[in-house]
N, C-alpha and C positions, 0 to 999 in steps of 0.2 A: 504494500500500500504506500501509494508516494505521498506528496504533503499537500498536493492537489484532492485528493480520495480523502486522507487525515481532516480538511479542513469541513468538506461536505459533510463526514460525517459527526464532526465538533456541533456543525448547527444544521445539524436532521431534527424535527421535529417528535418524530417519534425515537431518538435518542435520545431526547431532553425529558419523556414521557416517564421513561425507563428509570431513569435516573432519579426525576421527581415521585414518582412511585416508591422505591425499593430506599432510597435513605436522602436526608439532608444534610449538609455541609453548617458544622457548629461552629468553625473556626480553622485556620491553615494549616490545608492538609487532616483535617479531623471530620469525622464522618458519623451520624447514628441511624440503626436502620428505623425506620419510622413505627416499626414492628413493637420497638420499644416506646415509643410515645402514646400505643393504643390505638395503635390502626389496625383494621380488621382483616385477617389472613388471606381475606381474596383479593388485597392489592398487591401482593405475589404473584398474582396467574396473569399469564400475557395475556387471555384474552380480557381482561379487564385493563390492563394496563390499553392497548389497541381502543378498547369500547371508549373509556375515558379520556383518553387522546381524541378522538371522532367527536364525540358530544362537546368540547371545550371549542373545537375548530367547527362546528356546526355542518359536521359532513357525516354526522351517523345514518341519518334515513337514507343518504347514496348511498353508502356503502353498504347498507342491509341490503336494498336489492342488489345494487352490483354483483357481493356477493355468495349470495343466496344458491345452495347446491355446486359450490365450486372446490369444496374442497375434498381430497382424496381423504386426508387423517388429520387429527386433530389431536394434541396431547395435552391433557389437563391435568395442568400439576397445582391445583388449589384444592389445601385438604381440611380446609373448614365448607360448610352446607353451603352451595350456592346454587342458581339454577342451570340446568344443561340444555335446557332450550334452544338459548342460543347458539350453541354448541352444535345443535343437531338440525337447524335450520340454515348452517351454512354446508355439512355435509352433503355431496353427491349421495344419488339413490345407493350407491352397494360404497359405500364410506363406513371409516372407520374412529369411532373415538376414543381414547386410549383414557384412563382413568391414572393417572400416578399416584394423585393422596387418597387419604381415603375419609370420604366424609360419612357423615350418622347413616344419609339414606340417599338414595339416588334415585330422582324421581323428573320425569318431564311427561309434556302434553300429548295425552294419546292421539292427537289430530300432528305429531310427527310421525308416528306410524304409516299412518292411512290419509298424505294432506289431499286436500280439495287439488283438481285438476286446472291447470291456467283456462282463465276467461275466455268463454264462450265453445271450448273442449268440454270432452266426456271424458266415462274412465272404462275401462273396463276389466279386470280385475277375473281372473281364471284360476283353475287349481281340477288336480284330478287325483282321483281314488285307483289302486293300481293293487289286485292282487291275485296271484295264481293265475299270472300272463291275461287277464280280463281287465280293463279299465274301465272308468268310466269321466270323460270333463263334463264340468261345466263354466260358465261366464255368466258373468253379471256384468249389465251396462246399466251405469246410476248418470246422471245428470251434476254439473257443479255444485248444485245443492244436494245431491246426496240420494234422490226420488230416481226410483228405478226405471227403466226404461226397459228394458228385456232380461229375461231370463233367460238361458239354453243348457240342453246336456245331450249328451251320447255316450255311447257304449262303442267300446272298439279292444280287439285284441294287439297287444304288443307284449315287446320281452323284458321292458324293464320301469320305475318307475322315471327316472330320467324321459326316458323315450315318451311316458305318458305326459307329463308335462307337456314336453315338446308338442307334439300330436295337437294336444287342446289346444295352447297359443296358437297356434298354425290353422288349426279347424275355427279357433275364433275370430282370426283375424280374415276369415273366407267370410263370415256369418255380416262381421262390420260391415264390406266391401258392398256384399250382394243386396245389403240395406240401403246401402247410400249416405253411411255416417263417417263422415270426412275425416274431423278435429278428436283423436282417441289416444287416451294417454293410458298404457297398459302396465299391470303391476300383476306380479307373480310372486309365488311364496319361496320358488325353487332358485335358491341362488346361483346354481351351475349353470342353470338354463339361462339366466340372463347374463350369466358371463359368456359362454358363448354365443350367443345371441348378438351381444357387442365387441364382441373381440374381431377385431379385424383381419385378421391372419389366417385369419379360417377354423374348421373345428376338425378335432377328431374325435367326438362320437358319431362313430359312422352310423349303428344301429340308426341314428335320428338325422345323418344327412340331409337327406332329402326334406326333411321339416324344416332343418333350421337356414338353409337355402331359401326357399320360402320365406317362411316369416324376413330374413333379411332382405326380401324381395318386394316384400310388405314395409318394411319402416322407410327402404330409398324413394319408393314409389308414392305412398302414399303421407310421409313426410311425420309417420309416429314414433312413440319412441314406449321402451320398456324401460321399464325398475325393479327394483326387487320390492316387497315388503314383509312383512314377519308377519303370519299365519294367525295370529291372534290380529291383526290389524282390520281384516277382513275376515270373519267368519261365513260368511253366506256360499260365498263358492265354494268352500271345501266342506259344507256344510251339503250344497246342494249334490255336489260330486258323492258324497258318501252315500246321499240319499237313492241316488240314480244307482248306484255299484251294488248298494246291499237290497235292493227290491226289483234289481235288475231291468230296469225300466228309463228311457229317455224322456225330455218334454220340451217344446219352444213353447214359452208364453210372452207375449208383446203387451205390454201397456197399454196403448193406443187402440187395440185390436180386442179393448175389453178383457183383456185374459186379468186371471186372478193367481198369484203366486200362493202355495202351500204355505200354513198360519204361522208353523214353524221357521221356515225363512222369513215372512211380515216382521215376526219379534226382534227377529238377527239386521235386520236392514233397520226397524225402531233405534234399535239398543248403539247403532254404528252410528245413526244422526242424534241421539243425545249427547253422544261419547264427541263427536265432534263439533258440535253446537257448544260442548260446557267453557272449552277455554275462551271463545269469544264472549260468552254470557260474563266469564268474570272479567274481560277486558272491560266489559262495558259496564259493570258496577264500579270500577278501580275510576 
């Protein structure tokens, strides 16, 4: 580093952050960390150090969206209670957050699991039941508010539960198409699936090939995209797929077309819009 590099980063702003964060200057060359004056342990964690840099310069709402789902990993080394929200509103779908301290409990909004789809998109949200070479998918297509627009299942044989996955994404993303629903942001439970599914380099589970050919033939073309999400995020489709597998029976039901979904998915699609109604309910008491 020369004295050009040395000088830029003398007066970086967020090295001034850093600095005013973690200790003050008492006297020449003497230093305390502010930790001792009674400040509270999560002015230690860079993402607070970063957050409070942003909010004094009046560039936090940019940088929320700017960036929002952009990061691969994130390492949280503050080990008093704070929230992870934030945290988890900048990671990409298949991101990683690393915990280093350890606080009492680790708790954030179930609406990061399962978030609402960008304006004026849908979602649609798959998962399939796979056992003794017989599957069965199914797909749920909800609207940005979360009101369901279709149901679907099938039944089909394959060799593995991987391959089942595969199969439904690909069979669902045929169902979108042949409807005429453009703007579709797809989330899966099965993490392998969506890593090859984006992996650029191509795949080797061959078993599924020809699926995941497809489906990539589906996101260039039709310009969607898949995520992963955790299985408890969305209960209805792998709800509805068990239902289809263990009664051996398929069903398309459309919204539009008067159809009625079974009482027990009604409850599961209920209980996913309270779940993600509650954290804007308490934005708006705060």
């Amino acid at each position: 580093m020369d004295d050009h590099d040395m000088e830029k980063v003398l007066h970086d702003p967020a090295v001034d952050a850093v600095y005013d964060c973690k200790s003050e200057v008492i006297g020449p060359g003497s230093f305390r960390f502010k930790a001792e004056i009674g400040m509270h342990a999560t002015d230690f964690n860079g993402v607070e150090v970063v957050r409070n840099h942003l909010s004094r310069t009046g560039r936090d709402e940019c940088a929320k969206q700017s960036l929002a789902k952009s990061f691969d990993f994130i390492i949280d080394t503050a080990s008093g209670d704070h929230p992870f929200d934030p945290c988890m509103a900048l990671l990409k779908t298949v991101g990683f957050l690393v915990l280093v301290g350890f606080p009492r409990e680790v708790k954030f909004s179930p609406s990061n699991l399962n978030p609402a789809p960008k304006q004026d998109w849908d979602k649609g949200n798959t998962d399939a039941a796979f056992m003794d070479g017989l599957a069965a998918g199914a797909v749920i297509f909800r609207d940005g508010l979360g009101n369901w627009i279709a149901l679907h299942s099938f039944l089909f044989e394959c060799k593995s539960a991987f391959e089942a996955e595969a199969i439904t994404l690909e069979w669902a993303m045929k169902k979108a198409k042949e409807a005429g629903w453009l703007n579709i942001e797809w989330s899966v439970d099965a993490l392998q699936v969506v890593k090859e599914v984006n992996d650029e380099q191509g795949s080797w589970q061959w078993d599924s090939f020809h699926s995941l050919v497809n489906i990539k033939k589906f996101l260039q073309e039709e310009g969607w995209s898949v995520g992963w999400e955790a299985r408890e995020a969305d209960e209805v489709a792998h709800a509805s797929a068990l239902f289809s597998r263990t009664k051996n029976v398929s069903f398309c039901i459309v919204k539009s077309c008067g159809g009625s979904i079974p009482s027990f998915v009604e409850n599961l699609i209920v209980r996913d819009r309270i779940r993600l109604a509650a954290p804007m309910l308490s934005a708006a008491r705060c």
